[in-house]
N, C-alpha and C positions, 0 to 999 in steps of 0.2 A: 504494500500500500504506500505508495509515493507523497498521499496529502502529511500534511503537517499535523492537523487539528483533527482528533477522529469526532470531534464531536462539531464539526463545521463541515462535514461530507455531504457528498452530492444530492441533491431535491429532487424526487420524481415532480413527472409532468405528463400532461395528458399527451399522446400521441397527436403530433397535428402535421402536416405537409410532407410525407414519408411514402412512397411507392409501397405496395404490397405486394408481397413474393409469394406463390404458393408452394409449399415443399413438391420438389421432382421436378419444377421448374427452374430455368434462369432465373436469376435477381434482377428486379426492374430497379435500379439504381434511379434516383432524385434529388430534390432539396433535403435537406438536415433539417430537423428542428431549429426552431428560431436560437434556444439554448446552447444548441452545439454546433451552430453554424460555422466553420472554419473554409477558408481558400482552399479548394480542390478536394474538399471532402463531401464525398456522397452517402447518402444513406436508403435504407429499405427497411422492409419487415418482411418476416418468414414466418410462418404457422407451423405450430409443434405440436405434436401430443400432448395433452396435460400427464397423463398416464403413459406410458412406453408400454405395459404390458395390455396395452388396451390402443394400440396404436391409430386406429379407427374412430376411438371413442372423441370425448370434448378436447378442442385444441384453446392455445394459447398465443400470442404472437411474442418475438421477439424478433429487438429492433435492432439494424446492423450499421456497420458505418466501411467506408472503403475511402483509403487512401491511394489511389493508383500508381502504379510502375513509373518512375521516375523517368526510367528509361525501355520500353516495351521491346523494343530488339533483346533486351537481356532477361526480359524476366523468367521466375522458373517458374515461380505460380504463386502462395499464398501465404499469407503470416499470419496468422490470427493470433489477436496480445490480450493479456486482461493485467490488470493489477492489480488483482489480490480483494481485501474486504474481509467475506463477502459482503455482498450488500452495497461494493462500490458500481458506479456507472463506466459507462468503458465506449462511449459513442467516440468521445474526442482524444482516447489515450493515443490512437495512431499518432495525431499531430502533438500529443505531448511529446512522444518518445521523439519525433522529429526537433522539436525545438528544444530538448538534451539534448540531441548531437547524434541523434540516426545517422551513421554514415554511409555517403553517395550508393556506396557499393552494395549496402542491404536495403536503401530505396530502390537501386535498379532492378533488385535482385527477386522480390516481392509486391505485389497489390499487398498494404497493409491492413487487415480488416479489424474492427472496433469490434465489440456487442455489447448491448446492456441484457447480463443473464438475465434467465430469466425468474421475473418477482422484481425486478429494477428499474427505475428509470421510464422510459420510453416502452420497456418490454413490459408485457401484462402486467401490474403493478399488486402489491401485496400490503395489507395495513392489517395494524391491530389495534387501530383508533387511540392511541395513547394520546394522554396529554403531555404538555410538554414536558411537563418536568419529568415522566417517564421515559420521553422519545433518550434523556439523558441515563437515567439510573436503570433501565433494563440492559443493557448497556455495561453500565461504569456505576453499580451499587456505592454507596458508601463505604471508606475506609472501616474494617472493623479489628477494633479494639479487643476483642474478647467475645464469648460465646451469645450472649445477650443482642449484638450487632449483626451478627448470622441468622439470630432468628428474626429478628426485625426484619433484615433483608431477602427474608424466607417471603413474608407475611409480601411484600410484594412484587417479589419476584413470580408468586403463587398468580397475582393481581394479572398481574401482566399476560400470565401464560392461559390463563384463562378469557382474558378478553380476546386474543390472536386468535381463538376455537368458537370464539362469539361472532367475531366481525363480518365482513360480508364475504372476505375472500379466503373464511377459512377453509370453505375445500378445497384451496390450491395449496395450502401451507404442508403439507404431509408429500410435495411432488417438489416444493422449491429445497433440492438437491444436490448435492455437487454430483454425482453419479448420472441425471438427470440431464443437467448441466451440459457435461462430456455429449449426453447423448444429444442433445441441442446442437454441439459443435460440429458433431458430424451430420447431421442433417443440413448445418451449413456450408459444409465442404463439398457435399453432394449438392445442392440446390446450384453453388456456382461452377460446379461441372469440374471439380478437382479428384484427380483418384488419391491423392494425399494431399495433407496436410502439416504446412511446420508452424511453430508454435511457442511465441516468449511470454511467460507468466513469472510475476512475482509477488513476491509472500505467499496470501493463500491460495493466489492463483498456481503455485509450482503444488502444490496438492491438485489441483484440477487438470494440469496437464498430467500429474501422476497419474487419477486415474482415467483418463484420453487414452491414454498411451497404452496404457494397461491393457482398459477396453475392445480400442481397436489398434493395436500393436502394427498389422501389416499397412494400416494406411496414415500414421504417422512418420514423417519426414523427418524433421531438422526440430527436435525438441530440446529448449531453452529453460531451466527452470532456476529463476533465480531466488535465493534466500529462503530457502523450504522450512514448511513443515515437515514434521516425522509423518512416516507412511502410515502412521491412523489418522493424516488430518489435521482440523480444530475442533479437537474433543477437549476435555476435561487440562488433560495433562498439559497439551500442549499449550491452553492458556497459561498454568503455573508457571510452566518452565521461564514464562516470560519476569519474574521473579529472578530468575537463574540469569536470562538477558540483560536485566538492568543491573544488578551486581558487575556483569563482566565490562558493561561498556561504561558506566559510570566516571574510573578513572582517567579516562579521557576527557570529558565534562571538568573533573576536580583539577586536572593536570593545568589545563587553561585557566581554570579560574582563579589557582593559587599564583600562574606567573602575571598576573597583575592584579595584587592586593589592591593597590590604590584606586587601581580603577572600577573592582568590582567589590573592594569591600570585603568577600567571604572568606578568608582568611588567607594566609600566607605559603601553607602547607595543604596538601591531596585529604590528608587528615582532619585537618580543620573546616575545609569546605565537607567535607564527609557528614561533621556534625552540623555544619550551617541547616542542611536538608533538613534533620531529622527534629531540629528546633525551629525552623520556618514551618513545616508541616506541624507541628504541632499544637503553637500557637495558633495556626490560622485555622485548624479546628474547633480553639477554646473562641477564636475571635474572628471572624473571617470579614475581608477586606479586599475593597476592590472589586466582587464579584467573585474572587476566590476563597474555599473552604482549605482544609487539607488535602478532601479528597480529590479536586480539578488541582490542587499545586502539585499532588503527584503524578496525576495523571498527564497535566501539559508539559511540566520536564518529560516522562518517559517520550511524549512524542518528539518533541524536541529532541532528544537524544536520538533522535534517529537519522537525523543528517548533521558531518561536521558545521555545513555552511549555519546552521541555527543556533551551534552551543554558546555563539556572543551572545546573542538576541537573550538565551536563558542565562547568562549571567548574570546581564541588566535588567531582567524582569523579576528576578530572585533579590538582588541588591535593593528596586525600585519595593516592592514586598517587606524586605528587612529594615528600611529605613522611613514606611510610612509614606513612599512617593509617589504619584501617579504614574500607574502604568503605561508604557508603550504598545503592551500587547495585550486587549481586554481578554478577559476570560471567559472562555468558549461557550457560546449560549444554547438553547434548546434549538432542536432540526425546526425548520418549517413543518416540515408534515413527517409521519413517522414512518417511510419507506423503508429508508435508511436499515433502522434497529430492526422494522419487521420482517426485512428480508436476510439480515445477518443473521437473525435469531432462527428465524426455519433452518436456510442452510447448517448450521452451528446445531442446532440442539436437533435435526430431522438427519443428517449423516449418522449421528453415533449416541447412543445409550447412555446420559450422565448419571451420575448417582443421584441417588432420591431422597436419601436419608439428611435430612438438617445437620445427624450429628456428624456425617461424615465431612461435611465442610468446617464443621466447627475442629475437628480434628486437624482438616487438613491448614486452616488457618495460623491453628499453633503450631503446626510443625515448622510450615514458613516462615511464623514470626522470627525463630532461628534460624533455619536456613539462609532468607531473603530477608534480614528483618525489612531493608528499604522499600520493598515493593511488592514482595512476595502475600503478604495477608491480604492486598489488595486484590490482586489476582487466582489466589484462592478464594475467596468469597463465592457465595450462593449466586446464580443464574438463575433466569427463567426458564434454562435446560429442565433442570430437576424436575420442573414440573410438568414436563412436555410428553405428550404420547411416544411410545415406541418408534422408531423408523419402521418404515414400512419395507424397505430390504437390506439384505444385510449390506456391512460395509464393504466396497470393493479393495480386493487384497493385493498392493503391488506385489507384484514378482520380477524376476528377473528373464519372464517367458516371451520374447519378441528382439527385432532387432535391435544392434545396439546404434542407439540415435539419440540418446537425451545425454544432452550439455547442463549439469550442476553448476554455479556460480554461487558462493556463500563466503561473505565478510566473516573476521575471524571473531569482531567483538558485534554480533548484531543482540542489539537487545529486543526483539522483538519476535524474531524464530533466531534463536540460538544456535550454535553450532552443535549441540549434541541431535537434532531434528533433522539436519542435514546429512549428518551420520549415518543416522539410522534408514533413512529415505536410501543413500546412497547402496546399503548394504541392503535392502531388498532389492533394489536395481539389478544387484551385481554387477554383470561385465555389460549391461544394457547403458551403462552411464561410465562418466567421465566426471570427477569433482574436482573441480578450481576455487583454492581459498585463498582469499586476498585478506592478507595483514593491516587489515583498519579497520574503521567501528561505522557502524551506520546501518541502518536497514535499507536494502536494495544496494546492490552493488552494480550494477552495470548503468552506466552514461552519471552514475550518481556520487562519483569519487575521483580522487585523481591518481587512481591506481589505472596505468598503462595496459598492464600483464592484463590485469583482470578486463577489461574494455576490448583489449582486443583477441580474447579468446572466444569473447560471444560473439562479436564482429564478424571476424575468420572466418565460423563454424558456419552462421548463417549465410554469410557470402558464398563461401568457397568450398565448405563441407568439411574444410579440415579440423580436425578436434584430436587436444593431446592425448596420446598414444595412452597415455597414465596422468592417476592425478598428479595433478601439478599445485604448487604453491608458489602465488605471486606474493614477493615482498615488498617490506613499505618503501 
């Protein structure tokens, strides 16, 4: 996920000025929404099963976007990108990835195609009528303190998961899947007449090419997966681990802040800024200021922490906080309409089986408070997983069954999917994948650092097909 602020993410919209595609035909390509209007990007919509195993039965559309061949003498056929979420929108990420630094030669190389999965955006949209202030805390609960703060955030998490089985589009919520998903992708790949498919995703989008690729193994091409999840996803764990994320990339954050005391105040030493955190967060739970509590000050450092280019921005916003200043960066407010959380939370709690038990969170909170004390009990806290019906099939199991075509790319301190996720992703791959670990901190690594190695290993691969023979590790 590339945005900054997860709680300033993309607004669904009604569908308006967008060609319709029917699946088994060509894409009638047109205007974009007014929203995602960009220079040479087209868009359409395609019709899917809402069900897969009922293929005939009620469909749903999702909306596509096509960034075209730069250079059409060269092209080989088709990129399809997301970035991560779930729950993010993906009409305009083609011309994001462009204005990072897409280079000529994977412009020439591919039509870049967008989508807003589906439950997002432009695509059949998903709501659980939350009010604002839930669109936030279903989402990002309150920091908790102890076991009293779990049941609280039981009591509406409960709220929540039951209004999503109330609302109008709750018979779609049990189908908005990453497994699903995948099977979306390929109905796009076939709609625009491709016999494969290559494919750059990142965060939890490298779980969705995970299981792409998995799925249909012979008709994935050139697969990209940058900054993974572990091969079960975003279940339970892998939220925690982000706990384990913020501990490893933190000293980078401390390391700047302590070489200019004067200028940021938080102390002089990695150590000292260390403590600055955990007394600014605690205060501004007893007193909160600014629009920030504890729990949005932990939560907008972790995201911050996900790009070097942001760690000044949270020096100054931490200093401006500790000294009673006004801030330069307000604190992240409730979504417009709650698309956003209700399609993270299907994908998220409709892939995999969270526990159900209150005490089990309460458990697992205090373990983190040791482990992670910085961020770890945040991250353990109760969802409105718990409360969520079964999935409706099981979880799709990477293996290492299909050719070998997926390109890993994972930063060594990413607080966000961690490097033991990518590990473990990599080791159901087996010799199906290739891991490139670039030595810096930051969630997403490709076009998002100024590590060379790492830039132009996804470059290469998607251009030219070359991909290291072995992992490899780019240093800083």
């Amino acid at each position: 996920m590339r945005k900054i602020l997860p709680a300033a993410l993309a607004v669904a919209a009604v569908m308006s000025g967008v060609s319709a595609a029917a699946e088994g035909t060509s894409v009638a390509w047109g205007p974009c929404p007014a929203d995602v209007a960009k220079p040479g990007l087209q868009c359409a919509t395609l019709d899917v099963p809402l069900d897969y195993r009922h293929p005939d039965g009620r469909t749903i559309s999702v909306a596509l976007s096509r960034l075209a061949s730069a250079n059409p003498a060269q092209r080989r056929g088709v990129l399809l990108v997301n970035q991560g979420g779930p729950g993010l929108t993906g009409l305009d990420f083609p011309v994001s990835l462009v204005d990072a630094g897409l280079p000529q030669a994977v412009r020439d190389a591919y039509d870049v195609i967008g989508f807003d999965p589906r439950g997002v955006g432009h695509s059949t949209p998903v709501t659980c009528d939350m009010t604002p202030e839930q669109t936030v805390e279903s989402v990002n609960p309150p920091f908790p303190y102890g076991p009293a703060d779990v049941t609280k955030a039981a009591e509406s998490a409960k709220t929540v998961a039951r209004q999503c089985f109330a609302a109008e589009t709750a018979a779609l919520l049990p189908f908005i899947t990453t497994a699903n998903t995948a099977r979306d992708m390929d109905r796009i790949r076939a709609a625009l007449g491709e016999p494969k498919l290559s494919y750059y995703g990142d965060s939890y989008g490298t779980y969705l090419g995970a299981v792409y690729t998995t799925l249909y193994p012979q008709r994935s091409d050139r697969i990209v997966l940058d900054s993974s999840l572990g091969p079960d996803g975003y279940d339970a764990e892998a939220l925690r681990s982000q706990g384990l994320g913020f501990e490893t990339r933190f000293p980078d954050f401390a390391k700047l802040a302590a070489s200019s005391p004067a200028e940021y105040g938080l102390g002089a030493t990695p150590a000292a800024v260390r403590a600055k955190y955990f007394e600014l967060a605690e205060r501004l739970d007893r007193v909160p200021a600014q629009g920030y509590d504890g729990t949005t000050f932990r939560m907008i450092t972790a995201a911050l922490l996900r790009a070097d280019v942001a760690l000044p921005a949270l020096a100054r916003l931490w200093h401006d906080l500790d000294v009673n200043r006004p801030t330069a960066l307000a604190a992240a407010g409730s979504e417009a309409d709650d698309n956003f959380p209700a399609s993270y939370l299907a994908v998220v709690c409709g892939d995999s089986r969270w526990p159900q038990a209150v005490e089990t969170y309460q458990r697992a909170v205090a373990v983190d408070r040791i482990r992670y004390p910085m961020y770890g009990p945040y991250a353990a806290n109760i969802r409105p997983c718990a409360f969520w019906p079964g999935p409706v099939e099981p979880r799709v199991r990477i293996t290492g069954r299909g050719p070998s075509t997926v390109l890993m790319l994972q930063n060594l301190r990413d607080p966000a999917t961690p490097m033991p996720g990518a590990v473990a992703l990599r080791a159901a791959f087996g010799d199906r994948a290739r891991l490139v670990t670039a030595d810096q901190g930051g969630h997403v690594a490709y076009l998002n650092g100024a590590n060379q190695c790492a830039n132009n290993a996804v470059s290469d691969y998607l251009a030219t097909g070359r991909r290291p023979a072995h992992d490899t590790f780019c240093r800083a």
